[in-house]
N, C-alpha and C positions, 0 to 999 in steps of 0.2 A: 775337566771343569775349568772353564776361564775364570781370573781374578772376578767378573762382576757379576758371576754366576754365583760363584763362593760367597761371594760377599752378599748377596740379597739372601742366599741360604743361611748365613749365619746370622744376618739380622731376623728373621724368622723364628729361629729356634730362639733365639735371646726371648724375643716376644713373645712364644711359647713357654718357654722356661719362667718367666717372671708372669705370665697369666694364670698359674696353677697355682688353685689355693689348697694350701698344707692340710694337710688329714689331720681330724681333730681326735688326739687320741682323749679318751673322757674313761676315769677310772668307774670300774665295776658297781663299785657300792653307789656309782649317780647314776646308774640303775635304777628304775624305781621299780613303777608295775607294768604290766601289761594295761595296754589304754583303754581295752573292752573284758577285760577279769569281772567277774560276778559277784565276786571278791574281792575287788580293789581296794575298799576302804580297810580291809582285814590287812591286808596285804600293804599299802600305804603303812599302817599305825605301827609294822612291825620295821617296815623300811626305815621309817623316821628316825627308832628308838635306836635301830643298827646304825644310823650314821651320828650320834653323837660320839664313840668313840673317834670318831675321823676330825671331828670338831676340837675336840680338845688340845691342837696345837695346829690346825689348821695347814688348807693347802694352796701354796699362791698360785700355782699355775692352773687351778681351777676358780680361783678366788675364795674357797671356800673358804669363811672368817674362822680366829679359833674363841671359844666358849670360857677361855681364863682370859682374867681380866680384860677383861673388853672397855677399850676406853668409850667413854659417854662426849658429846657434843656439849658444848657449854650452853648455858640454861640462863635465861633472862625473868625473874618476875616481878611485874612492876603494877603497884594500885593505890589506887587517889583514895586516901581514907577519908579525909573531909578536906575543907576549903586549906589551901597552902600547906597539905599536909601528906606529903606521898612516900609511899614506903616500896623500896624495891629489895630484892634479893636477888644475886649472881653465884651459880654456882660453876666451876672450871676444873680440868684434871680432875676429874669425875670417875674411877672407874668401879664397874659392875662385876663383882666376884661371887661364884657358886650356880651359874647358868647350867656346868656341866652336869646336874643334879639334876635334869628335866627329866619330867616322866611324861611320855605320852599316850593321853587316856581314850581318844577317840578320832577318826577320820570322817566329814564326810566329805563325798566330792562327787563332782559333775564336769565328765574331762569327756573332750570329742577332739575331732582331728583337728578344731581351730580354736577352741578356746577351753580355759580349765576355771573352774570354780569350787573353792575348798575353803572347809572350816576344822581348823586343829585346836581340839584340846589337850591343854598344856596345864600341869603343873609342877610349881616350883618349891619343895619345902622349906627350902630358905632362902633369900637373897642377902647378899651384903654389898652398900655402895660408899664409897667413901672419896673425899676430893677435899675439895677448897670453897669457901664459901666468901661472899663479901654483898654487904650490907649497907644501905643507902637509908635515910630519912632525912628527909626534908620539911622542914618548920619554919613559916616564914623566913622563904628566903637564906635558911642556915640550913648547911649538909651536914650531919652527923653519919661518918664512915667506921665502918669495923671489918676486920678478917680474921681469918680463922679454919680453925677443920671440921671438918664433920664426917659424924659416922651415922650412917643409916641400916638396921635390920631388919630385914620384912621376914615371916613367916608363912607358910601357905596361902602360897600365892597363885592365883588360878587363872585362869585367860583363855582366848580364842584367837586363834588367825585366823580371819574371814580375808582370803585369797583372791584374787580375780585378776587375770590373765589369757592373752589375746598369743595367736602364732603370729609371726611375720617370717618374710623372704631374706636370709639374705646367702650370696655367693651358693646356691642354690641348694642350700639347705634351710630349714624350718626349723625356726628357735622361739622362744617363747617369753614372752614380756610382761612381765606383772602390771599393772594397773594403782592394786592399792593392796598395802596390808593393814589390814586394820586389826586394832587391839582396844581392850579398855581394862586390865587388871582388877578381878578382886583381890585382895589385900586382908588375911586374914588377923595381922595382928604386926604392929611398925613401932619401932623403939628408936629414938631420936639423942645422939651425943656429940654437940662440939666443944669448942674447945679455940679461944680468940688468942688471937697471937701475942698480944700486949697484956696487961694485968688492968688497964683502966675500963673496961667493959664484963671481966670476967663474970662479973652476977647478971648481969642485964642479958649478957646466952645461955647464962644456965638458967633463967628464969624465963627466957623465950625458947627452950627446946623443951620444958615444962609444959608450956601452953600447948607448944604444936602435939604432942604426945595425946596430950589430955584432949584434944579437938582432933586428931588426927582424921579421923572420919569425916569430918566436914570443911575441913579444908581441901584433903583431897578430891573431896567429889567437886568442888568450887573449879579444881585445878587441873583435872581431869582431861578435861575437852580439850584447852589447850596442850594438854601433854599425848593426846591424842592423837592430834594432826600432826606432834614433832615426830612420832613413834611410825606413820605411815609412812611419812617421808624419810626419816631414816630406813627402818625394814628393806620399803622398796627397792631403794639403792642398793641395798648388801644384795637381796637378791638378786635382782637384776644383772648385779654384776658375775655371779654364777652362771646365771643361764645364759648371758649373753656366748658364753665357750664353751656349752655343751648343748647337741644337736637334740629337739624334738623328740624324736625318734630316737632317739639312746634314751632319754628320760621315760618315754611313757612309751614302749615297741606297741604295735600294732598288733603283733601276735609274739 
C-alpha cells in the first residue's frame, strides 16, 4: 500500500469512526409497557409506582430528577388592588419536600407507534414547601418592602397528568417529545407559617399568613391558572429531558 493509498484509507476510517452514534444503553426499569398490551394502563400504574424508588436520588445519565427536595423556580405575584396601590409577592430558594410519598391511583392512555396520550392519577398525602419570601406595596408612590421565610403544608393533594406527546427522528432512532403536562391540583387542606427577618413587620405576617389560611380556597383558585401554565412548562422540560436519551422503542416495545 503506497503513502496516499494509506492515507485516503485512514482518512475514511477516522470518518467512519466519528460517524457512529454510541449505543444508548437506557436502564431496565425505563422499561415501561408493551405499546399494544390490553393491559397497558394496568401495567403503566404498576410501572410508575416501581420507578419512584429510582426517583428518590435520582439518575443523571438518564436525567431522571430525584423526588427529595426538589428545588422550585422562583415565583413572581403581582396585582393592582386599586388606584396607586399594588401589591406583589416574590417567592425564591423554594424547595418541595415529601413528592417521594406519591401514590399512583390510576393510568389512562392512548399510545401508537407516533404519538402517546396519557392521564395519571396522582396523589400526594402530604406536601411540605418552604423558601424565601419578599413583599412589595406600593401606595402612592412609596414602596413598603419586607422578607422573610415561609413554611407551606398541604395535605391530600390529588392531581392529573394529562400528557400529550408526538415521536420524532433522530440519528435514526425514534424518541419521543412531550408537548404539554398539564396539571391543576386539588388541595385538600394548606396551612400557611412565616416568619420576617427583622422584628418591625412581625405582626403585619402573622396577621397576613392568617388571612391567606382563612381564604385559602379562593385565593388559590384566583392563582391557579397562572400556576398552571408555570407547572406545564416546567414538567415539560424535566421530562423531555428524559426522553430525549432513551429510544422509543425501549420505552413502549412493540411486542
Amino acid at each position: 500500500m503506497d503513502l496516499r493509498t494509506a492515507f485516503i484509507v485512514s482518512a475514511l476510517c477516522c470518518l467512519a469512526c466519528g460517524s457512529v452514534v454510541p449505543r444508548v444503553e437506557t436502564p431496565e426499569y425505563l422499561k415501561l409497557c408493551t405499546r399494544y398490551d390490553p393491559k397497558i394502563d394496568e401495567c403503566l400504574k404498576k410501572r410508575f409506582q416501581d420507578l419512584v424508588p429510582h426517583l428518590l436520588t435520582g439518575e443523571p445519565e438518564t436525567g431522571l430528577p430525584s423526588l427529595r427536595d426538589v428545588r422550585l423556580s422562583d415565583t413572581d405575584f403581582r396585582r393592582e388592588i386599586a388606584a396607586d396601590v399594588e401589591a406583589g409577592l416574590s417567592l425564591g430558594l423554594s424547595f418541595l419536600h415529601d413528592l417521594e410519598y406519591v401514590q399512583v391511583k390510576s393510568v389512562k392512555s392512548d399510545i401508537t407507534d407516533s404519538k402517546v396520550k396519557m392521564n395519571v392519577d396522582l396523589v400526594f398525602p402530604k406536601l411540605h414547601l418552604e423558601g424565601y419570601f419578599r413583599t412589595n406595596l406600593g401606595l402612592n408612590k412609596m414602596t413598603f418592602i419586607n422578607e422573610g421565610t415561609f413554611n407551606l403544608s398541604l395535605v391530600d393533594v390529588a392531581t392529573t397528568l394529562a400528557v400529550s406527546a408526538k415521536t420524532y427522528e433522530k440519528n435514526g432512532l425514534k424518541y419521543l417529545q412531550v408537548q404539554h403536562v398539564r396539571t391543576r391540583p386539588d388541595i385538600g387542606g394548606a396551612q400557611l407559617s412565616a416568619r420576617n427577618q427583622g422584628d418591625g413587620y412581625s405582626t403585619v405576617v402573622k396577621v397576613g399568613a392568617a388571612i391567606i389560611n382563612k381564604y385559602w380556597d379562593a385565593l388559590y383558585s384566583e392563582y391557579v391558572p397562572y400556576l398552571e401554565e408555570k407547572w406545564d412548562v416546567t414538567l415539560t422540560d424535566v421530562v423531555n429531558k428524559v426522553l430525549s436519551r432513551v429510544p422509543y422503542d425501549h420505552l413502549f416495545p412493540r411486542a
